[in-house]
C-alpha positions as CSV (number, residue, x, y, z in Angstrom):
1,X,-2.6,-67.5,54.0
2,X,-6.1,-68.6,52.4
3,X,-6.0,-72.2,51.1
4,X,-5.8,-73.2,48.0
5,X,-9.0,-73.6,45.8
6,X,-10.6,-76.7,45.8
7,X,-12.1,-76.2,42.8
8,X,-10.9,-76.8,38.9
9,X,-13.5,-75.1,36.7
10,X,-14.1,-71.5,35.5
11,X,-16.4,-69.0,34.0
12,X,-14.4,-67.4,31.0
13,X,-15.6,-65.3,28.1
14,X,-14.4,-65.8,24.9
15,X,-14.7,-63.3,22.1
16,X,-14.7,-65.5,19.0
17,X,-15.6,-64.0,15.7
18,X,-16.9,-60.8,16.8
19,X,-19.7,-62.6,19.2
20,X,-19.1,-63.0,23.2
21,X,-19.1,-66.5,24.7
22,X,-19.7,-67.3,28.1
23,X,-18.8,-70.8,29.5
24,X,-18.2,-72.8,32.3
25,X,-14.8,-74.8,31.4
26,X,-12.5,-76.9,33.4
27,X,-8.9,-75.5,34.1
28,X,-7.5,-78.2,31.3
29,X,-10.4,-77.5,28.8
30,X,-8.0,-76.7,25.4
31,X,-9.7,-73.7,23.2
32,X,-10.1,-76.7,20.5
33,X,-12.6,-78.6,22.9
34,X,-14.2,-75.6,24.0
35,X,-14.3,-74.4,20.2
36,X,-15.9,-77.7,18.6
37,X,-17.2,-79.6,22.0
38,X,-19.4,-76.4,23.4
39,X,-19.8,-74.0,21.3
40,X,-20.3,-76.4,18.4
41,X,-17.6,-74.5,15.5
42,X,-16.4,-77.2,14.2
43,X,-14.6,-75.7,11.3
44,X,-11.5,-75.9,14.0
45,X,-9.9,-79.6,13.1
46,X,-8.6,-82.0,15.8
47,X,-5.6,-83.4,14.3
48,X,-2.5,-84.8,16.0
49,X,-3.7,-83.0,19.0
50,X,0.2,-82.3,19.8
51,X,0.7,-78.7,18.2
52,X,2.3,-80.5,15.0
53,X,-0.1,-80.6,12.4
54,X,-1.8,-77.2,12.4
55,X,-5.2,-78.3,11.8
56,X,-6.4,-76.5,15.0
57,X,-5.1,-73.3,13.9
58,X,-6.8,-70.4,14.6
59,X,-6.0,-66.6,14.7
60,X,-5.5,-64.9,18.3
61,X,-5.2,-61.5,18.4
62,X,-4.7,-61.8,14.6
63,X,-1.6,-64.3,14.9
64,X,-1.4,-67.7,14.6
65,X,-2.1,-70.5,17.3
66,X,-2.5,-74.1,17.6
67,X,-6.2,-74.5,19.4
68,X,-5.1,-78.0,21.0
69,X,-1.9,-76.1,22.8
70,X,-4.0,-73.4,24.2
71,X,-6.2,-73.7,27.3
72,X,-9.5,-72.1,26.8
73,X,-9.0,-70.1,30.3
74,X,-5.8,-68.6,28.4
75,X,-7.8,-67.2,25.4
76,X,-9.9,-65.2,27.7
77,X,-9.7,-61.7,26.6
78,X,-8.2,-62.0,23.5
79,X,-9.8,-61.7,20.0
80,X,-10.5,-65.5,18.6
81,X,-10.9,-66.2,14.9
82,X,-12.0,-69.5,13.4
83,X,-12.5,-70.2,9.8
84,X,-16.2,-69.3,10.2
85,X,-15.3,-66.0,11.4
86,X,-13.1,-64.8,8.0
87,X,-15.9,-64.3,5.5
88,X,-17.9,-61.1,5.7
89,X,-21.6,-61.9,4.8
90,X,-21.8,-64.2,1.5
91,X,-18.5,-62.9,0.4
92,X,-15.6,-65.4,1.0
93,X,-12.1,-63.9,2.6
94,X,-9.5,-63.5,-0.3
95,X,-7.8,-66.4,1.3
96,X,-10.8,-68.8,1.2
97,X,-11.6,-67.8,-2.7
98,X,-8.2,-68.6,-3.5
99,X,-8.3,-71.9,-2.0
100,X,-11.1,-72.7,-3.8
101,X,-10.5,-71.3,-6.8
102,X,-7.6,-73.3,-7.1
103,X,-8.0,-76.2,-5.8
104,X,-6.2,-76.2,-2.4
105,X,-8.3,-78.2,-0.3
106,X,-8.4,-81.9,-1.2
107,X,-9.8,-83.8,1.5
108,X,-10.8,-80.4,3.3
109,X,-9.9,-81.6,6.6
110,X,-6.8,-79.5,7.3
111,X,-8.5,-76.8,4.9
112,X,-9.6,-74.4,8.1
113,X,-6.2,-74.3,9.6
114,X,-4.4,-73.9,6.7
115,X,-6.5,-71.2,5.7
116,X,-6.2,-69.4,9.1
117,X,-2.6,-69.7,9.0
118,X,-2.5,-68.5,5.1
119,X,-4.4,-65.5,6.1
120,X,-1.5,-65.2,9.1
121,X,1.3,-65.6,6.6
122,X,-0.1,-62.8,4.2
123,X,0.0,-60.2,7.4
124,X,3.1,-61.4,8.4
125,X,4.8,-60.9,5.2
126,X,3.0,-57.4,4.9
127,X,4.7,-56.3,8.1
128,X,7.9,-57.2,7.1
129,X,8.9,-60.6,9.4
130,X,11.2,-62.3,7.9
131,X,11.3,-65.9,7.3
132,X,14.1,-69.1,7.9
133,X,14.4,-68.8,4.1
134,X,14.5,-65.1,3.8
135,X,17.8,-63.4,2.2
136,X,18.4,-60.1,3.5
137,X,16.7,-59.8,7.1
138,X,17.9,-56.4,7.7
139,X,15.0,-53.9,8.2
140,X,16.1,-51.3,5.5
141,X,16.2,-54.6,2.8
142,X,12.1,-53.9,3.1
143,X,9.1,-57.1,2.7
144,X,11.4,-60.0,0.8
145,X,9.2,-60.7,-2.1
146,X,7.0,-63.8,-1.2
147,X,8.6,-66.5,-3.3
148,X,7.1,-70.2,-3.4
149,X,9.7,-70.8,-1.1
150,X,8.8,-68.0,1.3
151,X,5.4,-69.4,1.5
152,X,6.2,-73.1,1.9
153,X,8.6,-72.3,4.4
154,X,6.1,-70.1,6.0
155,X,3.5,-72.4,5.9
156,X,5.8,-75.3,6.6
157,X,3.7,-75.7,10.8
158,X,1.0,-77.4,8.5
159,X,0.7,-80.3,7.3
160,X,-1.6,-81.7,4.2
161,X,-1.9,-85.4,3.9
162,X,-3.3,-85.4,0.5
163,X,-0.4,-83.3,-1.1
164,X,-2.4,-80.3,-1.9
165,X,0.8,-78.3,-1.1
166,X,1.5,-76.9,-4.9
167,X,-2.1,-75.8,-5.0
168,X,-2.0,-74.4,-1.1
169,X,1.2,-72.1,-2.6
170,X,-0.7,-71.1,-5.4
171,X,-3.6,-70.1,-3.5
172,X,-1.4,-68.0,-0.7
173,X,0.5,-66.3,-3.4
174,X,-2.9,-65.2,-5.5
175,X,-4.7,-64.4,-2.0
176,X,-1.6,-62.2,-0.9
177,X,-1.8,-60.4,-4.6
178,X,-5.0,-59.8,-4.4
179,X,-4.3,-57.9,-1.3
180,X,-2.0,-56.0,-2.4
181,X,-4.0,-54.5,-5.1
182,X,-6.9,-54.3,-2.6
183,X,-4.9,-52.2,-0.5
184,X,-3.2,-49.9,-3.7
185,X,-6.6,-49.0,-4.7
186,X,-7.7,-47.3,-1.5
């Protein structure tokens, strides 16, 4: 039997936002460090760094994940999306226009991970997952309509310290609207 390796760092590539990285990291490195310590994306907030704020969140594989609880040799692989990553060119995401159009991003600091988790919620909804709130959670029921209370309880993993949360609901519910009709008119 070959003896353990000695050694505790590793060559991973991460494929954030379309774009191939290629890193050294140590075994521990979370995909938060890695994100804002090497490869300088900063949008990615260090919070609580416990998994309970949900200012690291980012999208993996289009689903949502908390960037302190994941080890960068974990995200290998796997299709990474920051907030920089959701605008196309000069044209924001729905998401993003909606936050700003209506105000939900105070302070801004746990803007990026709420955002990444609205843009979550919308797909989730979309696809039918129900909710600790929804009524009927039998497939043939269909999508629950996405209440105020759908979205706060779907958004409930982050946390806002400057009490943008009637604006934040606002914004999720015009963002998922607006894709709605995006996706009628095709």
């Amino acid at each position: 039997m070959a003896p353990p390796s000695s050694s505790t760092t590793s060559a991973v590539t991460l494929k954030i936002n379309g774009d191939k990285h290629t890193l050294s990291v140590d075994h521990r490195t979370t995909l938060l460090d890695a994100l804002r310590e090497r490869l300088d994306l900063t949008g990615t907030k260090k919070g609580c760094d416990q998994g309970q704020c949900g200012a690291c969140t980012v999208l993996l594989d289009g689903r949502r994940a908390v960037a302190c609880l994941q080890l960068a040799v974990a995200a290998e692989d796997r299709e990474i999306t920051t907030v920089e990553g959701l605008a196309e060119a000069d044209r924001l995401h729905p998401v993003q226009q909606a936050f700003l159009d209506l105000d939900g991003y105070q302070c801004g600091y746990c803007t990026p991970g709420q955002i990444c988790s609205a843009v979550a919620v919308i797909e989730e909804h979309a696809a039918g997952w129900p909710s600790a709130v929804t009524d009927d959670v039998r497939p043939e029921a269909g999508v629950p309509p996405l209440t105020a209370d759908e979205i706060r309880e779907r958004m409930s993993g982050n946390l806002c310290r400057c009490g943008a949360y009637v604006s934040i609901v606002q914004a999720v519910a015009r963002a998922a609207e607006a894709q709605v009709s995006q996706e009628a008119a095709v």
